[in-house]
N, C-alpha and C positions, 0 to 999 in steps of 0.2 A: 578434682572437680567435684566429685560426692560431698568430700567436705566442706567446700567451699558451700554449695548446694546448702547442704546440713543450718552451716553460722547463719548464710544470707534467711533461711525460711526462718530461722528464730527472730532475725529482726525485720524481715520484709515479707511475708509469704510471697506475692507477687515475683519478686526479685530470686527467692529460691528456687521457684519454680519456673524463670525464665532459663535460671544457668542449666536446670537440666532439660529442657528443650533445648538447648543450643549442644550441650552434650551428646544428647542423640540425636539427633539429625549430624552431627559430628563421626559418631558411629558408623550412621547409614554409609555418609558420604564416602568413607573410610573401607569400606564391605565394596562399596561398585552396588547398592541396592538400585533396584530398579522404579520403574513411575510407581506400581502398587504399591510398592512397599513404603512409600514414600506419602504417598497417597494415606495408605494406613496408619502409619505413623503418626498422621496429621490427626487424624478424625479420632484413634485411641487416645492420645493424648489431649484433646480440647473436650473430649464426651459428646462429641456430636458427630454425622457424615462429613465427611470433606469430598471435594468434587475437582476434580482438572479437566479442562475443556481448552482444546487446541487444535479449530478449527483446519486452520492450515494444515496443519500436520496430520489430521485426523487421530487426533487423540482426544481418547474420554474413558475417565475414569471415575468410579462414588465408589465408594467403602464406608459401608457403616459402623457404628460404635466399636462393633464388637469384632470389627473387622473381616466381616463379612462383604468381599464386593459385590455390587447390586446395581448396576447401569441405571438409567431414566432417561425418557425424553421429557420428563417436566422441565420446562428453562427455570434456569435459578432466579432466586428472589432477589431483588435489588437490594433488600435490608440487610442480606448477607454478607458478614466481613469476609472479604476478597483482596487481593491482590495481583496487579497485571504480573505476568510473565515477561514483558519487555515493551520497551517504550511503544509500541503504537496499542497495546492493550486488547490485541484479539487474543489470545492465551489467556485464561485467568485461574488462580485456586479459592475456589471456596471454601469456608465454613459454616455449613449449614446450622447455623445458632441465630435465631432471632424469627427466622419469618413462619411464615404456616408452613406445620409440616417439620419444622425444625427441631434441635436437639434442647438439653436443656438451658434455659434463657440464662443472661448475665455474662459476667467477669469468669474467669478462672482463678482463685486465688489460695485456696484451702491447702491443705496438706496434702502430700501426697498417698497416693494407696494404689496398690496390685490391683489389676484385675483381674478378675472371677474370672479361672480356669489359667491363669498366666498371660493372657491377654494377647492380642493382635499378633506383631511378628515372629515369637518364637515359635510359634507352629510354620511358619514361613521361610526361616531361614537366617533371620534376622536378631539385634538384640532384644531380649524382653523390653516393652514398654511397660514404660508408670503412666498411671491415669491422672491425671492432676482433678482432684476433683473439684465441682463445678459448683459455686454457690449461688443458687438463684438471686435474681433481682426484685430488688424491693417492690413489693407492690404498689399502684400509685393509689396515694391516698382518697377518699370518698370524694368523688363530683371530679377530680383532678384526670385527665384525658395523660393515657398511661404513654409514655415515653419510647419512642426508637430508639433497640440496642445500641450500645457505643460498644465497639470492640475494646476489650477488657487486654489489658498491656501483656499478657501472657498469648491472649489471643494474635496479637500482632507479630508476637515473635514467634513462633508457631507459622503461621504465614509468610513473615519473611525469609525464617532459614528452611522452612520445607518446598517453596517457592526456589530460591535459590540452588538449592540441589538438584531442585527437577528442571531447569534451566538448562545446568550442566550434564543431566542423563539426555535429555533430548537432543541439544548441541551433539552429542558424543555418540550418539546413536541414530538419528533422525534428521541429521543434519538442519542448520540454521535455516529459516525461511527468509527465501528469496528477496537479495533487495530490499533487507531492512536494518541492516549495519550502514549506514552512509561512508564512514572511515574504511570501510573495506570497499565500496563501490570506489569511494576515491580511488584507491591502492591500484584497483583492477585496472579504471580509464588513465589511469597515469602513464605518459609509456617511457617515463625515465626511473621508472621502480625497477626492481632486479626482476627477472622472471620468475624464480622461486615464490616471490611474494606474492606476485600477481598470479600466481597458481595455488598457493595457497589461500589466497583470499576467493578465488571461484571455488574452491570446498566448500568453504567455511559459509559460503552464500548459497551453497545449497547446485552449485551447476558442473555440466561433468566437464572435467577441462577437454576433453577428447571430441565436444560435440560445438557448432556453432551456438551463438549468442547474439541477442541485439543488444546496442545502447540506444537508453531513449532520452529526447531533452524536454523536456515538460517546459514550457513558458514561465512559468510561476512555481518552481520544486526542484527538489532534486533527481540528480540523474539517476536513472533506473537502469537495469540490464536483466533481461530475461532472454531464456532460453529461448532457440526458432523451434517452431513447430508447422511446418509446412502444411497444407491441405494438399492433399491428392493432387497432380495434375495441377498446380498454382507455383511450381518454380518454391523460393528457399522465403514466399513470404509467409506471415502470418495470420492463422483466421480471422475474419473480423470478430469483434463483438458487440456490435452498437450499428445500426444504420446512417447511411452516408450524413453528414451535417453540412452546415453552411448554406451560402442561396447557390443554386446552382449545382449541376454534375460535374465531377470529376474529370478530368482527361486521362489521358496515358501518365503522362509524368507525374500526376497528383494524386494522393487517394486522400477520402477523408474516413477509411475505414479506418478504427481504432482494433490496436491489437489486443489479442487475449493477453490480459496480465494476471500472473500469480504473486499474492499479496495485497494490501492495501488498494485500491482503485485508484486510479489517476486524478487529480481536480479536473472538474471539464476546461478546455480552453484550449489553446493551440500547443501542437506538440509535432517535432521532428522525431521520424525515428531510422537510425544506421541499417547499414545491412548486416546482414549477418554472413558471421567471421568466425576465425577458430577462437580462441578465447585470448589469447596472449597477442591477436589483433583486436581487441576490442578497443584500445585508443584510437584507433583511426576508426571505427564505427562510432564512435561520440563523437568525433568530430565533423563526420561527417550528418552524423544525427542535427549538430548545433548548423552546419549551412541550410538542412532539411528544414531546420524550426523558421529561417527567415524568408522560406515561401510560403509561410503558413496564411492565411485570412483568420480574421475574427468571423466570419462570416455570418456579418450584421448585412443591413443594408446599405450603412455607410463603406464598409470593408467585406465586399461578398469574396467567395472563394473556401478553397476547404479548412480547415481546421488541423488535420492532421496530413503530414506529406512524408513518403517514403524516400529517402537519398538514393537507392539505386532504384525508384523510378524517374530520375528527374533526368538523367542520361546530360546529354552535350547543357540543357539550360541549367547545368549548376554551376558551369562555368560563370554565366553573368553574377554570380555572391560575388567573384575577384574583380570586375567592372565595377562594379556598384557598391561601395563598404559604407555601412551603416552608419547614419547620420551625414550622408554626405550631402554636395550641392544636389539634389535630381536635376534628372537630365529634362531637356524644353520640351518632349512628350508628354512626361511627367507634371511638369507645370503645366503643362495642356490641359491635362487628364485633370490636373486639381481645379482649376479657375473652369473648368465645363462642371466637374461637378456640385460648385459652390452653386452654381444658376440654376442647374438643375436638377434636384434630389435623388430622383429616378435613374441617374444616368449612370452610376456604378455597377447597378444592377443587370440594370439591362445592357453595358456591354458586355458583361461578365458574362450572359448569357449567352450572347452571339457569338462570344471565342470560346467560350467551356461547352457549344456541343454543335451536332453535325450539317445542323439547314436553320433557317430564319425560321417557317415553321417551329422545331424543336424548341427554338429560341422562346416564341410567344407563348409555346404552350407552359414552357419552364418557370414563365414570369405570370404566365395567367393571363393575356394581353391578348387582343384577336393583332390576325398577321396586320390586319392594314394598320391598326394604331402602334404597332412593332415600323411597320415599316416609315410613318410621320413622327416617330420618336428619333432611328438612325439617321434621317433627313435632316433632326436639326442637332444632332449629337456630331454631322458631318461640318454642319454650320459652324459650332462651338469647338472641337478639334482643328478643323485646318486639313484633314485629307482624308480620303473615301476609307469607309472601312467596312462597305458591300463586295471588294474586293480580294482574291485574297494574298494580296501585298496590303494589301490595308487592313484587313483582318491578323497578319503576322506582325504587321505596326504596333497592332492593338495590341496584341497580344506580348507585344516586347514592353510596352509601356506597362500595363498593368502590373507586370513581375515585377521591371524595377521600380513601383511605386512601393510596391512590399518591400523589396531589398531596401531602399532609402531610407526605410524608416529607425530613429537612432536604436 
């Protein structure tokens, strides 16, 4: 590899000085070096700081030139050549070259040379680094508005194979963040995989096979599976983190608390989520997750109700997902429920009120409505339905109709 090193800088500097970047980070990988080191590597070799920031993980690392580590809570510069650490791009490595504050400007393309004292890792543990030294960038000409850094082709590979390596120390040490392989979420909810796999893939996703799990079904995304963390005194659910949504309060069977997630956030919008299970039952928690999703509301005005629904709150009414399968005929309630609310805007609303909580009061106050004009709305919502729903057999009517107006939908 030196030699090769050697030929390619006689006719490409660039080019020579990529292959021995690739060399040592070759080394590292080779040794089991750790993030610093790796980290160091980066920054001795480019002549500037390099920075790793891995929120999730809580990892943060700078080391200066000289290889000196040196923390900061200054956020990095955007003009900094970076690279994600994996597709959703909360991990990233910089190189502090280009913005204020930065190291020396331009490409990397010169020859190469020692650094002053033997440089960064063999005081550490590691191979001696070569500095690749660093030719500044042309200045911009008189009146000419000076130009944003381009990462310089040495700079790039420098980032991708040191990026790469520390990919592989964090995987191996720190385990993968949560829920963010899809291919191993599959692996997990599949429940015709072998069990080894499906055990191996909850390492690899960061969860302890020993402890429960939910699957969650996002309306619009992929499935997710996080770990349960119970509150005190709250049975096997999970904290909220966002306040109730939708029009309207929740019942017993329904929540529209959104659970604590580790990783990426969820897009807002409707979401089922399983119960939690040991781990090598998490197929039946996704599936149970996807009947969860088709009680869900958009919870507009057209579609009130919650937004997010628990499977092991819904008890005996999850039986009606098997009566009612999606996209089906609805039943003449249902058509009730639609041809009343085509005539009158109001009236999703406001039944949704009357069954989602404890007294007509509650009702008006929910919608904002005083009791008597709550009470001249039911009168003609009884008109447009076809039977009483101040009762409560007529209130349980209701309340059958509206689920499977959700469940109906294809």
């Amino acid at each position: 590899m030196k030699e090769l090193a050697g030929r390619l800088t006689a006719l490409d500097p660039d080019a020579g000085a990529a292959v021995r970047v690739i060399a040592y980070f070759d080394r590292l990988a080779e040794s089991r070096a750790g993030l610093e080191a790796l980290v160091r590597g980066a920054a001795v070799l480019a002549g500037c700081p390099a920075r790793l920031v891995d929120p999730e993980r809580r990892v943060h690392v700078r080391v200066e030139t000289d290889g000196t580590r040196r923390d900061t809570d200054t956020p990095p510069d955007p003009a900094w050549p970076a690279v994600p650490l994996g597709p959703d791009g909360t991990g990233m490595l910089w190189l502090e070259r280009g913005g204020e504050g930065a190291g020396p400007a331009g490409g990397v393309s010169g020859p190469a040379a020692v650094a002053p004292g033997g440089g960064g890792d063999a005081e550490h543990g590691g191979p001696a680094v070569t500095v690749l030294d660093p030719r500044p960038a042309p200045a911009a000409a008189p009146g000419q508005v000076p130009m944003q850094p381009i990462p310089s082709v040495v700079d790039a590979v420098i980032l991708e194979r040191a990026a790469g390596a520390v990919r592989l120390v964090l995987d191996r040490t720190r385990g993968r963040a949560p829920a963010h392989d899809p291919a191993l979420v599959e692996t997990l909810l599949d429940a015709t995989a072998p069990e080894p796999a499906r055990l191996h893939a909850a390492r690899r996703l960061g969860l302890d096979p020993t402890a429960p799990a939910r699957a969650l079904a996002p309306l619009n995304g992929r499935p997710r599976v996080i770990p349960d963390a119970p509150e005190a005194g709250s049975g096997n659910r999970p904290p909220p983190s966002a306040p109730r949504q939708g029009t309207g309060r929740a019942p017993a069977n329904v929540s529209a608390d959104r659970p604590e997630l580790p990783g990426p956030p969820l897009t807002a919008g409707r979401l089922g989520v399983g119960p939690a299970v040991p781990v090598l039952e998490l197929p039946r928690s996704w599936a149970e997750a996807r009947t969860a999703l088709r009680f869900t509301a958009e919870g507009t005005p057209r579609d009130p109700g919650p937004r997010v629904v628990y499977a092991d709150e819904l008890g005996g009414v999850s039986l009606l997902a098997d009566l009612v399968p999606p996209g089906s005929e609805p039943p003449p309630d249902v058509r009730a429920l639609e041809a009343a609310a085509a005539s009158a805007p109001w009236l999703p609303v406001t039944l949704h009120a009357i069954t989602y909580t404890s007294s007509l009061r509650a009702a008006a106050a929910e919608i904002s409505v005083h009791h008597s004009t709550l009470q001249e709305r039911l009168a003609h919502a009884e008109y447009l339905l076809g039977w009483p729903i101040r009762t409560p057999q007529g209130r349980l009517r209701l309340h059958l109709a509206l689920t499977m107006r959700r469940l109906a939908r294809p």
